[in-house]
PLY file of the C-alpha trace (Angstrom):
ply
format ascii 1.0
element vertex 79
property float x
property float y
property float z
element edge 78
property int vertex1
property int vertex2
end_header
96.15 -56.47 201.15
96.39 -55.12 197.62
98.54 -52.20 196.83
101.59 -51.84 194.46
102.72 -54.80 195.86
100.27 -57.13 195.11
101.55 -60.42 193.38
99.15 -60.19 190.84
100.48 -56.67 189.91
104.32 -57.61 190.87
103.62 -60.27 187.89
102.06 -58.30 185.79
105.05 -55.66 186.25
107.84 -58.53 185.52
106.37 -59.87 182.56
106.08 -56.29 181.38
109.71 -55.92 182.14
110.79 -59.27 180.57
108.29 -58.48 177.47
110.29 -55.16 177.01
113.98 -56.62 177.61
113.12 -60.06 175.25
111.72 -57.72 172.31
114.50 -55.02 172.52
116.90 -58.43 171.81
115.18 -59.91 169.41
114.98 -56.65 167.35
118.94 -56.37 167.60
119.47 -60.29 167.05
117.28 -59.74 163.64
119.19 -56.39 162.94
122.41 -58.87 163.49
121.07 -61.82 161.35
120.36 -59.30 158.42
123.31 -57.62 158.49
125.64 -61.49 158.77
123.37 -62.37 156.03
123.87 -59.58 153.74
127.74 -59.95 154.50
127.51 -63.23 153.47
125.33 -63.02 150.23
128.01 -60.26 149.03
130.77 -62.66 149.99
129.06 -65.39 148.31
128.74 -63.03 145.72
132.51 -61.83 144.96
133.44 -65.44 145.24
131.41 -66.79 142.16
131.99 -63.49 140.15
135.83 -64.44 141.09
135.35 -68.29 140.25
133.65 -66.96 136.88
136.71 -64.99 136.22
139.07 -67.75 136.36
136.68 -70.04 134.53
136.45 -67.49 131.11
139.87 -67.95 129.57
138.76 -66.61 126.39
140.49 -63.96 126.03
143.38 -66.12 127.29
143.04 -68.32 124.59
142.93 -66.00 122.13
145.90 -64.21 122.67
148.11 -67.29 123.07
146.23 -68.44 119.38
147.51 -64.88 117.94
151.41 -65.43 119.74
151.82 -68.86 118.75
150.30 -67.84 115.15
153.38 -65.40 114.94
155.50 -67.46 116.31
154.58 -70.00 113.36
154.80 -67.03 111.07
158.53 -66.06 112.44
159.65 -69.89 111.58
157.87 -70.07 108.22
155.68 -72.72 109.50
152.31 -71.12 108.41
149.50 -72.80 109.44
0 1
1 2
2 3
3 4
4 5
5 6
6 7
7 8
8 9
9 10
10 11
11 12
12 13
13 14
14 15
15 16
16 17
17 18
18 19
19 20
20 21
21 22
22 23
23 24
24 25
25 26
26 27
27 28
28 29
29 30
30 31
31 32
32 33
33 34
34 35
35 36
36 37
37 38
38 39
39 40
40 41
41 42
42 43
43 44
44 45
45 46
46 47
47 48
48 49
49 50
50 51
51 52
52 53
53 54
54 55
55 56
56 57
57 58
58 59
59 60
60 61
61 62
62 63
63 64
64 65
65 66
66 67
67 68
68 69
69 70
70 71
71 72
72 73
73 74
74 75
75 76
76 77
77 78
C-alpha cells in the first residue's frame, strides 16, 4: 500500500516540514544575536568613550592652574 500516505513519504514530508520551521528560526535567532550584539558593542562603546572622558582632566587641570595663578596674582603671592 503506497500512496501519499506511505510512512516513508509521511517522513520524508515531516522532516521537510521540521527542516523548513528549524531554519526559518535559526535565521531570526542569528538576525537576533547580531542585532543584541551590535547593541552591545555600541553600549560597550559609549561606556569607555564616557570612562575616557572622566579620565582626561586636562583641561581641568589647566584651568584650575590659570584660576589659582590669578588668585596668587590678586594676593601678591606670585609664584
Amino acid at each position: 500500500m503506497g500512496g501519499i500516505y506511505d510512512a516513508n513519504n509521511m517522513a520524508n514530508l515531516t522532516k521537510e516540514y521540521f527542516d523548513k520551521k528549524i531554519g526559518g528560526v535559526t535565521k531570526d535567532l542569528k538576525s537576533y544575536v547580531n542585532d543584541k550584539h551590535e547593541e552591545l558593542a555600541r553600549l560597550v562603546s559609549a561606556g569607555f568613550e564616557d570612562v575616557i572622558k572622566r579620565l582626561d582632566v586636562r583641561e581641568r587641570v589647566e584651568k584650575l592652574e590659570k584660576n589659582v595663578g590669578k588668585i596668587m596674582e590678586a594676593i601678591n603671592l606670585r609664584v
